[in-house]
C-alpha positions, 0 to 999 in steps of 0.5 A, a space after each residue: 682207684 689208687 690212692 697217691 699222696 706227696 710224702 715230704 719225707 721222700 720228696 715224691 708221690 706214692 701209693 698210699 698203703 696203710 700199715 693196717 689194711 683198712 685203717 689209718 692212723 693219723 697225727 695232725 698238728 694242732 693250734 698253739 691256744 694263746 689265740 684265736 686260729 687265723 685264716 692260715 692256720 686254719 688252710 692248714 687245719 682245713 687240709 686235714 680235714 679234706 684228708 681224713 674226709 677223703 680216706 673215709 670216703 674211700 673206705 677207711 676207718 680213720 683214726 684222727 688225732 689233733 693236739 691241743 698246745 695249752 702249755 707255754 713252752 720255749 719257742 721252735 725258733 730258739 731255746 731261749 725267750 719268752 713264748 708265746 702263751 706266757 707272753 699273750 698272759 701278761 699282755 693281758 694280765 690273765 693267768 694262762 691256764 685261763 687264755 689256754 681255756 678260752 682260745 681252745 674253747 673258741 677253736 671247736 667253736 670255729 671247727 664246728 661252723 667250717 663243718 669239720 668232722 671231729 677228731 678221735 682225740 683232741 688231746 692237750 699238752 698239760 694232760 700229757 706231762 706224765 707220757 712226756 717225761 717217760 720219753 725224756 727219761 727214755 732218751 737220757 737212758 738211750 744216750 740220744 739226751 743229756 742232762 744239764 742241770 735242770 735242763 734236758 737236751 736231744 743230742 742231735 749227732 746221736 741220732 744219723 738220720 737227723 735232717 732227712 725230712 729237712 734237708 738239713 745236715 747237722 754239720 751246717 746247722 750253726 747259730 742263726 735265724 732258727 738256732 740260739 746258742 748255749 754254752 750248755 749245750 753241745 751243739 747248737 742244733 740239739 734241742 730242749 726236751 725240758 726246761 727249767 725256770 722257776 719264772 715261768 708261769 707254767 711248771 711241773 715239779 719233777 725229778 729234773 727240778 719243781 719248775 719244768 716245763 717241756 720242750 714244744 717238740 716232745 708235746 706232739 711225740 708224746 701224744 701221738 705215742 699215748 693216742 695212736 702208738 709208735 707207728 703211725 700212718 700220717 703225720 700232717 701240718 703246715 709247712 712251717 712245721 717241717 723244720 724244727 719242729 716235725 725233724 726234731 719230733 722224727 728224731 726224738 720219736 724213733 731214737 726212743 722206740 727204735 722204729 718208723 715214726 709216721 710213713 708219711 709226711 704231709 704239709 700244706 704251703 703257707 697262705 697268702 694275703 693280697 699276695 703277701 705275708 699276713 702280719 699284724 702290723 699290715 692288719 691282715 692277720 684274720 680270723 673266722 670273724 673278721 670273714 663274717 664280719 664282710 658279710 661272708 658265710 663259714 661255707 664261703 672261707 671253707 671254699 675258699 681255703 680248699 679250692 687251691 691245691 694245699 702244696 701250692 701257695 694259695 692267696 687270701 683276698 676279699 675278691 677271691 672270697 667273693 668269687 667263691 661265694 658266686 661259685 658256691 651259689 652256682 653250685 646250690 644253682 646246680 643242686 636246684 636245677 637237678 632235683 627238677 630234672 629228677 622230677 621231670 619239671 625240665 631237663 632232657 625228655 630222655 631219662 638217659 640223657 647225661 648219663 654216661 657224663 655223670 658217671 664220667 665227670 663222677 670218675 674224674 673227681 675220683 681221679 682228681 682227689 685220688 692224685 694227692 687231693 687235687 681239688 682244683 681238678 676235682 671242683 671242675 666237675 662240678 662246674 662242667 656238670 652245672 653247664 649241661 644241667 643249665 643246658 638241659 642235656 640231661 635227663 631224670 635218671 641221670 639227675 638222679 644220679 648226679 645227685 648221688 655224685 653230688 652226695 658223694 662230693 659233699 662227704 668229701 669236701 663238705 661245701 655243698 648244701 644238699 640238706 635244704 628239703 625243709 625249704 624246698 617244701 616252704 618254696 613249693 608252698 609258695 609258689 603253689 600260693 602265688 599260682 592260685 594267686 595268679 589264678 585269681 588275678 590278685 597280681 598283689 599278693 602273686 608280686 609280693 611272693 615273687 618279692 619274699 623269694 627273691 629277698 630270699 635268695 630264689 629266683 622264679 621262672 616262668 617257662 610254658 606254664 610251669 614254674 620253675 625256681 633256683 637259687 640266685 
């Protein structure tokens, strides 16, 4: 099947087409680590992952490059004020290598419970200072910088493509939400590559001056370049990212190597929180642990982030994860269910029966993940399929089958829970114990079995003779 993905840069769908046959090279904006990643940034980060699992699954070798921003630097919003990181090291009286150290730390730790896979590279900003200025000399040299004291600007009128992914036009980008004016600059949408502040906490000495830091943009470009080369498959982030971020690193990127910087553009819409902005004076702004902390799992969020297609606004509630909890006991429900029916406990006296439904649902996931990851169609499936499980329409070979499909949806959405075959034997054991049990009228210890399973999450049902178990 052909693979159609939405490239922001040319406002439609197309084929994907990597430009190395068989593998991909891809760039995913990271966290900015002066705190821990909320439940937004990690829809975003969650719709890479879907990504990169996807490609794999389709047989490419993926290249997955996510940066790490561990430097303070000048805000996206403006060229001017504090950033983040150095604010967050005053808050706490801490020195912000330290609060980068830390948050950075927490981050693999909430990857590792979502069930990311890992990237090739997880690089950071302070590592990369040496390739950044390269860049930022490249420019100067190039005419697209100029240098204003100790401060290095990107002539944006140098560079005519300016505002392709945006929509934006130099000629109306004046000061404003997004745009701080400067009398040293020569227009107010050009944007710092360097800055200087002998303030600042974090600085490198450099022949621009001792106290320089680097402008957000030029960190990514930087990166990308050193880990991926100048031209990549797949760039990816939030939609905040577009502009001025991911327009300032096209135009700093290609009017330093002279050539295409990533052919494909991608970013998910924004998460919304009981149908709102989350913001930290409405106290929604949550993280992996305030989701634990209701009594939800990792599994459950990693559902419920990924369950609405990421270029649609996608709503946060503790109703919503409540729902994707019942539909993930659904879905392990469903795995249980097979298994018997693979093994003749119940299901379709046929073998066959279904089979021709597996392989079309199992073609319709395909479908729905290869049009631009469409994963609301593509957890359909699965539903339809649980219903003719519980109907018992199908047979032992198409069980066998769909378990197969089921593996295949795992790898890549990684919501199921297919690596239960410890407990499956601990379950069989019991039951095996509670039928002796019954065979012994000691009604007790058979009642106290049906009580320890169910505390456990596994339901018994007695159907002629046989005893059959599934999750609740």
């Amino acid at each position: 099947m052909t693979l159609r993905l939405y490239n922001s840069l040319t406002k439609q769908k197309e084929t994907f087409t990597p430009i190395e046959p068989g593998r991909v090279r891809m760039y995913n904006c990271g966290p900015t680590v002066y705190g821990r990643a909320h439940i937004g940034n990690l829809r975003s980060f969650l719709f890479a992952d879907t990504l990169r699992r996807w490609l794999e699954h389709e047989g490419y070798d993926v290249r997955q490059v996510m940066n790490i921003t561990d430097v303070g630097h000048i805000l996206a919003d403006a060229d001017e004020g504090e950033d983040k990181l150095e604010a967050q090291a005053k808050k706490e009286g801490k020195d912000p290598w330290k609060i980068s150290a830390e948050h950075t730390a927490q981050f693999f730790a909430d990857l590792r419970a979502l069930g990311f896979r890992e990237a090739a590279v997880y690089p950071k900003a302070t590592e990369h200072i040496p390739e950044m200025l390269e860049m930022v000399d490249g420019l100067v040299a190039k005419g697209h910088a100029y240098r204003t004291g100790d401060n290095v600007y990107f002539d944006v009128a140098s560079f005519p493509r300016y505002g392709r992914l945006s929509g934006n036009k130099v000629e109306d980008l004046e000061a404003g939400a997004r745009i701080d004016v400067l009398e040293e600059k020569r227009h107010p949408a050009d944007f710092a590559l360097w800055k200087s502040d002998a303030k600042h906490l974090m600085k490198w000495d450099s022949h621009y001056g001792p106290h320089g830091f680097p402008g957000w943009h030029i960190e990514c470009s930087a990166m990308a370049r050193k880990h991926l080369g100048d031209h990549i498959d797949i760039h990816t982030g939030g939609e905040d990212n577009i502009f001025p971020h991911h327009e300032c690193e096209i135009a700093q990127s290609e009017a330093f190597t002279g050539a295409p910087f990533a052919n494909y553009w991608m970013h998910a819409k924004f998460l919304q929180v009981d149908g709102g902005k989350m913001s930290k004076s409405l106290g929604n702004v949550y993280t992996l642990s305030d989701v634990e902390a209701h009594g939800f799992r990792p599994r459950d969020l990693r559902f419920t982030l990924i369950r609405g297609h990421y270029r649609q606004p996608l709503n946060f509630t503790w109703d919503i994860m409540a729902d994707s909890a019942r539909a993930l006991e659904k879905l392990d429900d469903l795995v249980t269910r097979l298994r018997r029916i693979a093994a003749g406990e119940e299901g379709a006296a046929d073998a066959g029966a279904g089979a021709e439904l597996v392989a079309e649902l199992s073609a319709e996931f395909s479908r729905a993940m290869n049009d631009d990851l469409n994963v609301p169609a593509a957890l359909a499936t699965l539903f339809t399929l649980r219903d003719h499980a519980v109907q018992e329409r199908l047979g032992a070979d198409a069980a066998r089958a769909a378990l197969e499909f089921l593996a295949g949806v795992q790898d890549a959405l990684g919501v199921l829970d297919l690596a239960d075959a410890a407990v499956d034997a601990d379950v069989e054991r019991l039951i095996a114990e509670r039928a002796q049990a019954r065979v012994d009228k000691d009604w007790a210890r058979s009642d106290a079995i049906r009580d320890e399973l169910l505390a456990r999450g596994i339901v018994l049902e007695d159907k002629g003779g046989v005893t059959v178990w599934r999750r609740k």
